[in-house]
Backbone bond lengths (Angstrom), bond angles and torsions (degrees), N, CA, C in turn:
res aa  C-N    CA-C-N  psi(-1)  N-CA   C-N-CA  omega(-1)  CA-C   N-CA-C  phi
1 X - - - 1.443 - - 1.529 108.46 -
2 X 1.492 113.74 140.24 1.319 103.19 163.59 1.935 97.65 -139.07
3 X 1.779 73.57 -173.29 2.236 94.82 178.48 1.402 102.53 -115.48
4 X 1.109 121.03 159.55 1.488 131.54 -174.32 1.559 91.24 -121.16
5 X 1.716 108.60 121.35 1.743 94.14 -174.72 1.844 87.99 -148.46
6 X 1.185 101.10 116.48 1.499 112.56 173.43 1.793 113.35 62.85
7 X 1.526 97.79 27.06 1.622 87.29 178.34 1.884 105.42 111.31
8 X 1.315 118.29 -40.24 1.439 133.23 142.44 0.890 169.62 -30.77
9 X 1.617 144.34 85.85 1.303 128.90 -124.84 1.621 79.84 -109.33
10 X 1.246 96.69 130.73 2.356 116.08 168.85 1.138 103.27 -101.75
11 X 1.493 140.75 116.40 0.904 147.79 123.30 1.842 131.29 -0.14
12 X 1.412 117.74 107.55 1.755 83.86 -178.93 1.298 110.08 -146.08
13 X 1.069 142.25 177.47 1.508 144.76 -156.99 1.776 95.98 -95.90
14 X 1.176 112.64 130.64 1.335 106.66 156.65 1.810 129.75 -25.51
15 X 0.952 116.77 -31.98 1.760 132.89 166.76 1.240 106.29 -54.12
16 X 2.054 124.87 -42.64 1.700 128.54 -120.49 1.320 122.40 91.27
17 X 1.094 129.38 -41.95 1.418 123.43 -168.56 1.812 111.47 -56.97
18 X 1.206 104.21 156.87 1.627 98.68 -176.24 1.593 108.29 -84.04
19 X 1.581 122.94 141.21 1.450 123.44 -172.99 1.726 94.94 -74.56
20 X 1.294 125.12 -28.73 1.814 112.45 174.35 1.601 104.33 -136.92
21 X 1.752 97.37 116.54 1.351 93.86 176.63 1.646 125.02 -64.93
22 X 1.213 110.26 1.03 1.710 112.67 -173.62 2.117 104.84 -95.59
23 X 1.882 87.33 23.61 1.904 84.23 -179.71 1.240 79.25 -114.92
24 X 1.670 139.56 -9.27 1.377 121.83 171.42 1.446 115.61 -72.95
25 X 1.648 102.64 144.41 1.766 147.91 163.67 1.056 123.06 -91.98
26 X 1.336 109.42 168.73 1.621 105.24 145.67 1.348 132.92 -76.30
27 X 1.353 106.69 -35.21 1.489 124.11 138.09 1.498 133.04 14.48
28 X 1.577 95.50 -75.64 1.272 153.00 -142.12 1.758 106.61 -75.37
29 X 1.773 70.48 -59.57 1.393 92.90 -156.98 1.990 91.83 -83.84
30 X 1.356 120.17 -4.66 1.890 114.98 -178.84 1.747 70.55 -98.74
31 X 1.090 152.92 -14.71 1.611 109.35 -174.55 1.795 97.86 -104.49
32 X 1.453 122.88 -8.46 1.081 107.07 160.33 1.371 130.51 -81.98
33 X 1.089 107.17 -26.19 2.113 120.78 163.70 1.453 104.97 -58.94
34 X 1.627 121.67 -60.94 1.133 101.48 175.54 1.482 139.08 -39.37
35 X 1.222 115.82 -46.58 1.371 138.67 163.75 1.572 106.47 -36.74
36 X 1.169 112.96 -59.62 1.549 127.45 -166.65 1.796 91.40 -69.60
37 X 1.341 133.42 -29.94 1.307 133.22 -135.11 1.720 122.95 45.84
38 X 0.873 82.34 66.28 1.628 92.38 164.47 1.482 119.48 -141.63
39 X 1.382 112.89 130.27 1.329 114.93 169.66 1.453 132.49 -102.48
40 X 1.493 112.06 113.93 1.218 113.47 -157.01 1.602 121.45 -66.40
41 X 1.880 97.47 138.86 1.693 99.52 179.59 1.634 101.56 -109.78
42 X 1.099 96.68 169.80 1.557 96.83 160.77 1.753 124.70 -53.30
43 X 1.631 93.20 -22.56 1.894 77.88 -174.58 1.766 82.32 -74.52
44 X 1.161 125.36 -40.99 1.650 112.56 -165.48 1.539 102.74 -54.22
45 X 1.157 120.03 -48.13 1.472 101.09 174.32 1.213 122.09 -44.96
46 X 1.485 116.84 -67.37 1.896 120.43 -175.24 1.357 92.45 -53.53
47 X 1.526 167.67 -28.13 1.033 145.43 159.73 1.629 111.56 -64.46
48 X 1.074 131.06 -69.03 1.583 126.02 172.00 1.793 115.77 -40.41
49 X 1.146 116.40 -34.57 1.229 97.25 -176.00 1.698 114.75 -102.83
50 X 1.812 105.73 -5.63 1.483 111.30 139.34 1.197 137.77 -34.48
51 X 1.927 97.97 -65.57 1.580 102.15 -166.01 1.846 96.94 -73.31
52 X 1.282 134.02 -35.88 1.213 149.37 162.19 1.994 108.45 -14.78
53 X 1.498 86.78 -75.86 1.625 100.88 -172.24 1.678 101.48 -72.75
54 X 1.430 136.31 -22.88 1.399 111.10 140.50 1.260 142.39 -57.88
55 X 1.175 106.14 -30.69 1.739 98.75 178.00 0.961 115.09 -77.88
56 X 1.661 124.11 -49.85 1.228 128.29 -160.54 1.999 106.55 -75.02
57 X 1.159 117.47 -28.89 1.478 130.65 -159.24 1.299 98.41 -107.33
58 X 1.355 125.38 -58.87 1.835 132.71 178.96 1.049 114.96 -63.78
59 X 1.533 146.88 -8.55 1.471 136.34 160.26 2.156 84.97 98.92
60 X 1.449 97.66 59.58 1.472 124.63 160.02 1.939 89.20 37.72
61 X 1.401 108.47 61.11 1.415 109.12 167.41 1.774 102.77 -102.55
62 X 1.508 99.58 129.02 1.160 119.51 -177.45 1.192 104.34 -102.30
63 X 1.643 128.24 89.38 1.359 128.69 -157.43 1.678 112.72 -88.20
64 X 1.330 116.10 134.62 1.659 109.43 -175.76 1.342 99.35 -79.17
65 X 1.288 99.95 -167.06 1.605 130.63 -132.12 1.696 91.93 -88.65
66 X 0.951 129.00 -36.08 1.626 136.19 -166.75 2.078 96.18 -84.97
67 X 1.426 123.10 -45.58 1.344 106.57 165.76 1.338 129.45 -78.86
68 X 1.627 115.35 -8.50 1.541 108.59 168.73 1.418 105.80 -76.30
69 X 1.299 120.70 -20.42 1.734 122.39 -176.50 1.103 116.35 -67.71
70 X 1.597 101.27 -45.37 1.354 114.15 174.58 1.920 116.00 -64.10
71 X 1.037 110.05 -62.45 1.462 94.82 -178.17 1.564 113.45 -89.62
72 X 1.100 133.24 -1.45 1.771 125.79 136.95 1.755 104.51 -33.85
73 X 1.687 110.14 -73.80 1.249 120.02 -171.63 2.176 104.42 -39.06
74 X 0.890 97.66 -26.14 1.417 103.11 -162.19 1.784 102.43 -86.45
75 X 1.329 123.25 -49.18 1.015 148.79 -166.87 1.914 101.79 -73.87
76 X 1.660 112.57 -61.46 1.293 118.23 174.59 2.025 116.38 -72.34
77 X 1.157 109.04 -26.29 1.297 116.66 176.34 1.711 118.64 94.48
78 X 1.322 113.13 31.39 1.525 123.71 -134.22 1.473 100.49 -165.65
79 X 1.337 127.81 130.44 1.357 119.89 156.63 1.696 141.42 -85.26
80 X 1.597 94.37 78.42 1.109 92.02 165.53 1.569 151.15 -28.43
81 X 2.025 133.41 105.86 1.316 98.58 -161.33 1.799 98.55 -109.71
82 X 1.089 123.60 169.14 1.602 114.65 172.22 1.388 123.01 -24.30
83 X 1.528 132.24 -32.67 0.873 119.92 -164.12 1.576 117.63 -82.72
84 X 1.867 99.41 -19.84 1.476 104.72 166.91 1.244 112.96 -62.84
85 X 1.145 135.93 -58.12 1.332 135.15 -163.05 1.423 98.66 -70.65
86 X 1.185 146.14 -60.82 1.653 128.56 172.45 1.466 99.57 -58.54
87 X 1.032 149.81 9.01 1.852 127.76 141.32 1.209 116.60 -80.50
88 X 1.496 122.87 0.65 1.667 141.90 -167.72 1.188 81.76 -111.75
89 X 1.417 148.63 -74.23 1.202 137.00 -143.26 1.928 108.89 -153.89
90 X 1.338 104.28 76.28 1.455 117.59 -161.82 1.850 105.20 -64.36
91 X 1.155 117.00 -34.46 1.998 87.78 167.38 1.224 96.97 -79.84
92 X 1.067 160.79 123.14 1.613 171.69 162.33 1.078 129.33 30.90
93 X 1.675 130.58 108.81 1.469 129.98 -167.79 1.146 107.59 -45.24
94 X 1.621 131.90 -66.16 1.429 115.62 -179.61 1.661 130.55 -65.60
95 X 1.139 92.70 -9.75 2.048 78.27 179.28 1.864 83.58 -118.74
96 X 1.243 158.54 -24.40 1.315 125.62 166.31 1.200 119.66 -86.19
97 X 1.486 123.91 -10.61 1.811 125.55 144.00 1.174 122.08 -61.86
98 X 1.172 126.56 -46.52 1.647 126.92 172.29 1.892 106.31 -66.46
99 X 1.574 113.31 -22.70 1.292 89.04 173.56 1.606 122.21 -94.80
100 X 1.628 104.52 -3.99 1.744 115.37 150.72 1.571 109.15 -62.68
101 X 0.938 118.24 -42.22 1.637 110.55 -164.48 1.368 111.60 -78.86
102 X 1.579 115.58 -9.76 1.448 108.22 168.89 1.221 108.57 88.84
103 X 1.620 111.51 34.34 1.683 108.15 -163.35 1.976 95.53 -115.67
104 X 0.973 136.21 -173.30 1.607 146.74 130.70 0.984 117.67 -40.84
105 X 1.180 122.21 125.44 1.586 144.36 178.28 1.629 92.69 -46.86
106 X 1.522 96.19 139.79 2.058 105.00 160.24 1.162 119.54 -56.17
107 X 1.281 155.15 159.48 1.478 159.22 -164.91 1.644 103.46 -128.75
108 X 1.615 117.41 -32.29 1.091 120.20 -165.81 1.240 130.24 -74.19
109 X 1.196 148.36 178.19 1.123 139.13 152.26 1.305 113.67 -89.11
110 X 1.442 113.37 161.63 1.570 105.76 174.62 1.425 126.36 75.69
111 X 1.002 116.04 155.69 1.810 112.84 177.76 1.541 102.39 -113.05
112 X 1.175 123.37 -42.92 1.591 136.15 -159.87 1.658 97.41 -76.33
């Protein structure tokens, strides 16, 4: 499967997810939201470029659902609770945010 993005053929996992996260954009990441139907806000950004700067910087930590809350909460100034972040990204903030950010599918079970 692939995405057609600015003239570009993306590579993608049978799921959506991108086969190399280093072909993700910003781009990238509005033709993979679209797909999902979602239109991106700024909180979707500080979550995408969250789960982003973990993988790529943290030694590919795919952080659950209770530390993106936590440092969202830190980042927005506000305590974020689950239900915000599934109104950001309603099949599951970490694996349908990580599949905006252009990252590898979650392996884990669970979000919490």
């Amino acid at each position: 499967m692939a995405i057609e993005v600015n003239g570009k053929t993306i590579a993608t996992t049978a799921a959506g997810y991108l086969e190399n996260y280093a072909d993700w954009d910003e781009d990238v990441a509005q033709a993979l939201a679209a797909i999902e139907s979602i239109e991106l806000t700024e909180k979707h950004w500080d979550v995408i470029k969250y789960l982003r700067s973990e993988y790529i910087d943290n030694g590919q930590n795919q952080p659950m659902e209770r530390a993106v809350l936590k440092d969202m909460g830190k980042l927005w100034g506000t305590k974020p609770t689950s239900k915000d972040l599934y109104t950001l990204f309603p099949l599951a903030p970490t694996k349908q945010g990580t599949k905006i950010a252009g990252l590898p599918a979650v392996m884990r079970k669970g979000g919490y």
